[in-house]
C-alpha positions as CSV (number, residue, x, y, z in Angstrom):
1,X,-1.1,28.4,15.1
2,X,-4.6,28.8,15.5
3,X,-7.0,26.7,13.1
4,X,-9.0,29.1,11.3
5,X,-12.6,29.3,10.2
6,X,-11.6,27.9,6.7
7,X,-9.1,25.2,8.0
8,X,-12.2,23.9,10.0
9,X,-14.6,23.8,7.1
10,X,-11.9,21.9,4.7
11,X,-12.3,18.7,7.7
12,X,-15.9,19.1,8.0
13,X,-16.2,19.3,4.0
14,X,-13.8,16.1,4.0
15,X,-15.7,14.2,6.3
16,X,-19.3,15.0,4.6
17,X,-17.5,13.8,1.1
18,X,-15.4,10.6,2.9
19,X,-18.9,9.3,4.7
20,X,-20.5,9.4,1.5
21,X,-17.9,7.4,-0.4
22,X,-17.3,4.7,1.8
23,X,-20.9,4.3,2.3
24,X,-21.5,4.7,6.3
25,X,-24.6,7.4,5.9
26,X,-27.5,4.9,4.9
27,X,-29.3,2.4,6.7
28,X,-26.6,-0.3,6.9
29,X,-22.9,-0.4,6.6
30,X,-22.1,-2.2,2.9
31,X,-25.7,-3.4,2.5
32,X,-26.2,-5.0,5.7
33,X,-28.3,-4.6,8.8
34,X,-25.7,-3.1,10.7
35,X,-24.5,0.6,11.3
36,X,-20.7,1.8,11.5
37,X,-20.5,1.7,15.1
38,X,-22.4,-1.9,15.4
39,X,-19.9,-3.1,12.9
40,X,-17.0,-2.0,14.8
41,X,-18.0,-3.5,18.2
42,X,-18.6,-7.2,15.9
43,X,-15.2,-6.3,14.4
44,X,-14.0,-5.9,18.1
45,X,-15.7,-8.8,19.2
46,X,-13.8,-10.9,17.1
47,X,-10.3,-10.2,17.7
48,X,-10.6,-12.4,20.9
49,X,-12.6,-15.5,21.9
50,X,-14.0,-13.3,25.6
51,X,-14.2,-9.2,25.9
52,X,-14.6,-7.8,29.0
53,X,-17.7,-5.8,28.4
54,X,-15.9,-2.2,30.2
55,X,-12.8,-2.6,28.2
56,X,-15.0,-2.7,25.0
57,X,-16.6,0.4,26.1
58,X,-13.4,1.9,26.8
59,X,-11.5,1.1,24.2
60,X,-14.4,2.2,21.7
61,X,-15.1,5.1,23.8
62,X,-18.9,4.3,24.2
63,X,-22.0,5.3,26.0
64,X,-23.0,2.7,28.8
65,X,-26.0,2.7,27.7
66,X,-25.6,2.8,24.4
67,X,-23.6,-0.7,24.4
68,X,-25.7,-2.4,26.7
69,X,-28.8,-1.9,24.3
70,X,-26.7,-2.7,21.4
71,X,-25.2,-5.9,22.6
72,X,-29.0,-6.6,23.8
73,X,-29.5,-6.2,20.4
74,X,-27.4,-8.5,19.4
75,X,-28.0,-11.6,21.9
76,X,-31.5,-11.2,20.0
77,X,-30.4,-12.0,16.9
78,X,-28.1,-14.5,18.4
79,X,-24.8,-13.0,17.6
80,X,-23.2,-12.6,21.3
81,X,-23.6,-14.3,23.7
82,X,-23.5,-12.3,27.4
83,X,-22.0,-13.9,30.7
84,X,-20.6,-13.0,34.0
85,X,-17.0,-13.3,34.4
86,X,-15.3,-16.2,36.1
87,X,-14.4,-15.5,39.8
88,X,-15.7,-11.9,39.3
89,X,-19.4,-11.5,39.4
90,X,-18.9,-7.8,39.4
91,X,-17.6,-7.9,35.7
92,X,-19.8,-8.8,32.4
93,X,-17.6,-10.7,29.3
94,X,-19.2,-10.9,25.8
95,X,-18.3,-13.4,23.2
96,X,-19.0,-13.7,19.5
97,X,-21.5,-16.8,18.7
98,X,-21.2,-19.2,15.4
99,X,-23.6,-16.9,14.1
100,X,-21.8,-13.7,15.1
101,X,-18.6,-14.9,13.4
102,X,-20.4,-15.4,10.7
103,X,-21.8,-11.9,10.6
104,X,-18.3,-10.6,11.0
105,X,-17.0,-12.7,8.0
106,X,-19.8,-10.9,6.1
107,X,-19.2,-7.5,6.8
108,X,-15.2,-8.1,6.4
109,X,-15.8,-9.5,2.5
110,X,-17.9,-7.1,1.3
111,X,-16.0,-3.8,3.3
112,X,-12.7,-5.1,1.1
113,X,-15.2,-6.1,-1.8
114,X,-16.0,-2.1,-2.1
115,X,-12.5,-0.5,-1.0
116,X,-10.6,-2.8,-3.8
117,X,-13.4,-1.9,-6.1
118,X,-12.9,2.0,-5.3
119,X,-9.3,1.5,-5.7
120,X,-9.6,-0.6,-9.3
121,X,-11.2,2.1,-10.9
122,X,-8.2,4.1,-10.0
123,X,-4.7,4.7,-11.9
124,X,-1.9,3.7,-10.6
125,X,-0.8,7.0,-10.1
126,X,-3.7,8.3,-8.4
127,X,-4.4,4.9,-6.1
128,X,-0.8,6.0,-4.6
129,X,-1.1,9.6,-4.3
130,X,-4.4,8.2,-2.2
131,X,-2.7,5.8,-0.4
132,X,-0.2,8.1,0.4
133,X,-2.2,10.9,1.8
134,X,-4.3,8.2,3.9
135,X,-1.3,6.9,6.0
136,X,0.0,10.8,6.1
137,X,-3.6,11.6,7.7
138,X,-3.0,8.6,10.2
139,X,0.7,9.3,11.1
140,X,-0.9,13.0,11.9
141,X,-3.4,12.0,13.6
142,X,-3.6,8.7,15.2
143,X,-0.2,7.0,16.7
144,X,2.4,6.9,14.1
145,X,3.5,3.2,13.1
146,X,7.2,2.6,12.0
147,X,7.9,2.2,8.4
148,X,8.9,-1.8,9.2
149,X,10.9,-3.3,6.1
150,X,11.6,0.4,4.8
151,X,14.3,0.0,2.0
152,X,17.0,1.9,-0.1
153,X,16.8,1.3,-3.8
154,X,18.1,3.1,-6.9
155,X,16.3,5.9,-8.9
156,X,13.4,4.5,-11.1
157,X,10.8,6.4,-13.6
158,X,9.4,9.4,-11.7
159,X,11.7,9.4,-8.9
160,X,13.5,12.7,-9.9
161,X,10.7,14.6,-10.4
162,X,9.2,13.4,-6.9
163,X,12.6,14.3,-5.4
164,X,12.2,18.5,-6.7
165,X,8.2,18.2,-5.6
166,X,8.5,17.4,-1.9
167,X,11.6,19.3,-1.5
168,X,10.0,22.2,-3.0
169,X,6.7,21.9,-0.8
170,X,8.6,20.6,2.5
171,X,11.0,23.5,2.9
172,X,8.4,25.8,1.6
173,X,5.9,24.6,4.2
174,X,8.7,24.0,7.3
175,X,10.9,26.9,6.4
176,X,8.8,29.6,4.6
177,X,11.1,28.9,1.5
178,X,10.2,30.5,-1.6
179,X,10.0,28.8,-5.2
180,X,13.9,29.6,-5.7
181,X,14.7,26.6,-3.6
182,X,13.1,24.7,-5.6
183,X,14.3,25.8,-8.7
184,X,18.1,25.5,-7.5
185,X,16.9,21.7,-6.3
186,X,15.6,21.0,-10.3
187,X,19.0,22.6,-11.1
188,X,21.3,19.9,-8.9
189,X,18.8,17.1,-10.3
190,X,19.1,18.2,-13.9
191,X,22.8,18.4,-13.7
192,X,23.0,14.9,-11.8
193,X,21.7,13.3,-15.3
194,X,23.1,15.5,-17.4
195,X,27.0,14.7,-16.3
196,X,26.3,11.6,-14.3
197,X,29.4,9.3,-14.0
198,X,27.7,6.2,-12.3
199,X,31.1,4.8,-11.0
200,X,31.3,7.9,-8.4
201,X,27.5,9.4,-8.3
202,X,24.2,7.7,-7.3
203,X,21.5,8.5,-5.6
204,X,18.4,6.2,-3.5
205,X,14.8,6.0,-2.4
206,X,14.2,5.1,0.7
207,X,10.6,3.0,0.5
208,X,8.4,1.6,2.6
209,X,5.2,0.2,2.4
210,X,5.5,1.0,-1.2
211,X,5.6,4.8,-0.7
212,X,8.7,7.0,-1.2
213,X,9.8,8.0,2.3
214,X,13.1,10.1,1.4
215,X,16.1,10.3,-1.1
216,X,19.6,11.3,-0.8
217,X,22.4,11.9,-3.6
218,X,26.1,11.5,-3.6
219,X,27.7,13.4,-6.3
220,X,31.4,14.3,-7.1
221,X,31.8,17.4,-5.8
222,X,36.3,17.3,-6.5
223,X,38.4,14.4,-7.5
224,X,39.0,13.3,-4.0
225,X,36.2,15.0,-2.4
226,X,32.3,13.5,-2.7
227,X,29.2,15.6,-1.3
228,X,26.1,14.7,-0.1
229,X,22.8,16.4,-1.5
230,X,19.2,16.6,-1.1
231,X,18.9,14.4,1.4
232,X,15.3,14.9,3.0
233,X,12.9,12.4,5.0
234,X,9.0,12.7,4.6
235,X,7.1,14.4,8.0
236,X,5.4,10.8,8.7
237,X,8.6,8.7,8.8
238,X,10.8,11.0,10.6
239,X,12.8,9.3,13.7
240,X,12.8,5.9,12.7
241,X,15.9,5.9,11.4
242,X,15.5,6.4,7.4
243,X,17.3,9.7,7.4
244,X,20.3,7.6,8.9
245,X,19.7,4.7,6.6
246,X,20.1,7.4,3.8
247,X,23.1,8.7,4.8
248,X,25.2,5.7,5.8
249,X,24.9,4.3,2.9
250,X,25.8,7.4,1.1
251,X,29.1,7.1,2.9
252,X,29.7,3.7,2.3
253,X,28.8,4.6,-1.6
254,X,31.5,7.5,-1.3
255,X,34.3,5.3,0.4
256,X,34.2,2.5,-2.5
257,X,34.1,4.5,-4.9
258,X,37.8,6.2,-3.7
259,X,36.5,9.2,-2.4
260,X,39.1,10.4,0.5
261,X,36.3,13.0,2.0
262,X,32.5,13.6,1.7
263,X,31.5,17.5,2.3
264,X,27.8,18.7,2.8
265,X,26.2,21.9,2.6
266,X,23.1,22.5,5.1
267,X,21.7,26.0,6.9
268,X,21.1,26.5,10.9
269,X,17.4,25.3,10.4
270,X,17.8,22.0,10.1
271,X,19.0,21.2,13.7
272,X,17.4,17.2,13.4
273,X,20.1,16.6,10.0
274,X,22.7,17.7,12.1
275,X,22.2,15.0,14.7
276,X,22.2,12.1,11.8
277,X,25.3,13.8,10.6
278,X,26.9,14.0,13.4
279,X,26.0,10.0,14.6
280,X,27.9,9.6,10.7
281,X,30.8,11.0,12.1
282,X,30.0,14.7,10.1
283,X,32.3,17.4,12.2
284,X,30.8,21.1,11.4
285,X,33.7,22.9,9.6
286,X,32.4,26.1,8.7
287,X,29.8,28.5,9.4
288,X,28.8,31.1,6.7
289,X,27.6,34.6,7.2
290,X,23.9,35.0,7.0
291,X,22.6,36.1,3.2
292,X,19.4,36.6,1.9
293,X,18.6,33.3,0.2
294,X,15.4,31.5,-0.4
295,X,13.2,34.9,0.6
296,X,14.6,33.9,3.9
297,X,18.2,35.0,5.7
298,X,20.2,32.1,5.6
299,X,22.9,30.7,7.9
300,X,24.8,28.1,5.3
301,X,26.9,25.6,7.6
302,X,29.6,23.4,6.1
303,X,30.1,19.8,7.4
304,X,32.9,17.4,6.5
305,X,33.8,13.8,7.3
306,X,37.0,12.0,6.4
307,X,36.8,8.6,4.5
């Protein structure tokens, strides 16, 4: 889908407001002599004794010229120090002096000076709606780094209500789902708490990082027969096996507590659950006519698995 006029001037409104907060408009980056960019090549600088001078350019994506009168720059006010490369004449290698480490040390301690002072004056509500929405914008748009150390725990305070949000706004946003859906999700949620028999229903979080990255729920469905519900995995930590996580251990939940079977109920749509079901050992057992559903048609598929 093309971006429109208005989708472009939500970014650029964004980056004018961002700039501003964080303080890299004026003179000097946190009260200091040097700009942004100048702070990033220092910052670059540092994360090895020698940089080849081409491979700084490259991987900062900078004018020639540009760096050369900026690391000129710097050599004056005896932060670098410039050299040809050992056994290569050709190339040029920059290293950070005693004084340029120093600078770097600077400009580290106040940057995370001012971010933890932004973040203080924030509740803890808001500083992880932030949070959030800062690693979503990198997942989107920079590489996407695996949720290491993700974990499953029980419900806590807030959790059910997060659970109808983002089902509501995912399937409304990936599937064109209308507010019914959600409703019917607040319906399975109120009715989990309402006649909850904690010896043969739970339901986790999957976390990592501190964030809520999925939930699934296991809930008695007939004496014998458990069924798996709500089970959803956030856009940014898709395919790094959390939907799988979610679902193995609603199995292993559903065999101890004496369950002999665990059903689901899923649509057509969602092709990428099917493949963690069926890695779970899931077979598709029934495929429903389509019915108008959700202010979509709907294709409802059964799955079963035998415990």
């Amino acid at each position: 889908m093309e971006a429109t006029a208005a989708d472009v001037g939500t970014v650029r409104a964004f980056n004018r407001f961002y700039t501003g907060v964080i303080g890299v408009l004026g003179e000097g980056l946190v009260r200091s002599p040097y700009s942004l960019t100048e702070a990033r090549v220092i910052f670059e600088l540092a994360q090895r004794e020698d940089t080849e001078v081409l491979a700084l350019r490259r991987a900062l994506d900078l004018d020639p010229g540009y760096l050369s009168r900026m690391l000129t720059r710097f050599e004056n006010d005896g932060l670098v120090v410039r050299e040809r490369a050992p056994g290569d004449a050709r190339r040029q290698v920059v290293r950070l002096t005693g004084r340029g480490r120093e600078v770097q040390a600077m400009l580290d301690e106040r940057s995370s000076a001012e971010i933890r002072a932004l973040l203080d004056g924030l509740t803890g509500d808001d500083r992880r709606r932030l949070l959030g929405a800062m690693r979503t914008v990198q997942g989107i748009l920079g590489d996407r780094a695996r949720p290491d150390g993700a974990v499953l725990r029980p419900l806590g305070p807030g959790d059910l209500g997060w659970v109808v949000e983002r089902n509501g706004a995912l399937y409304a946003e990936e599937c064109g789902w209308d507010r019914t859906y959600e409703a019917l999700v607040a319906r399975v949620v109120a009715g989990y708490v309402e006649d909850h028999d904690p010896e043969r229903e739970s339901a986790w979080i999957a976390e990592a990082g501190g964030e809520r990255v999925g939930a699934v729920f296991c809930v008695r469905r007939e004496e014998e027969v458990a069924q798996l519900r709500l089970l959803h995995v956030e856009p940014g930590a898709r395919g790094l096996g959390v939907g799988a996580a979610l679902v193995d251990e609603c199995v292993r939940f559903a065999t101890d507590a004496g369950y002999r079977e665990i059903m689901l109920w899923t649509t057509a749509l969602q092709r990428p659950a099917h493949r963690i079901y069926e890695r779970a050992g899931f077979l598709l057992e029934e495929e429903e006519p389509p019915v108008a559903r959700f202010g979509d048609v709907v294709y409802g598929q059964v799955w079963r698995k035998k415990l």
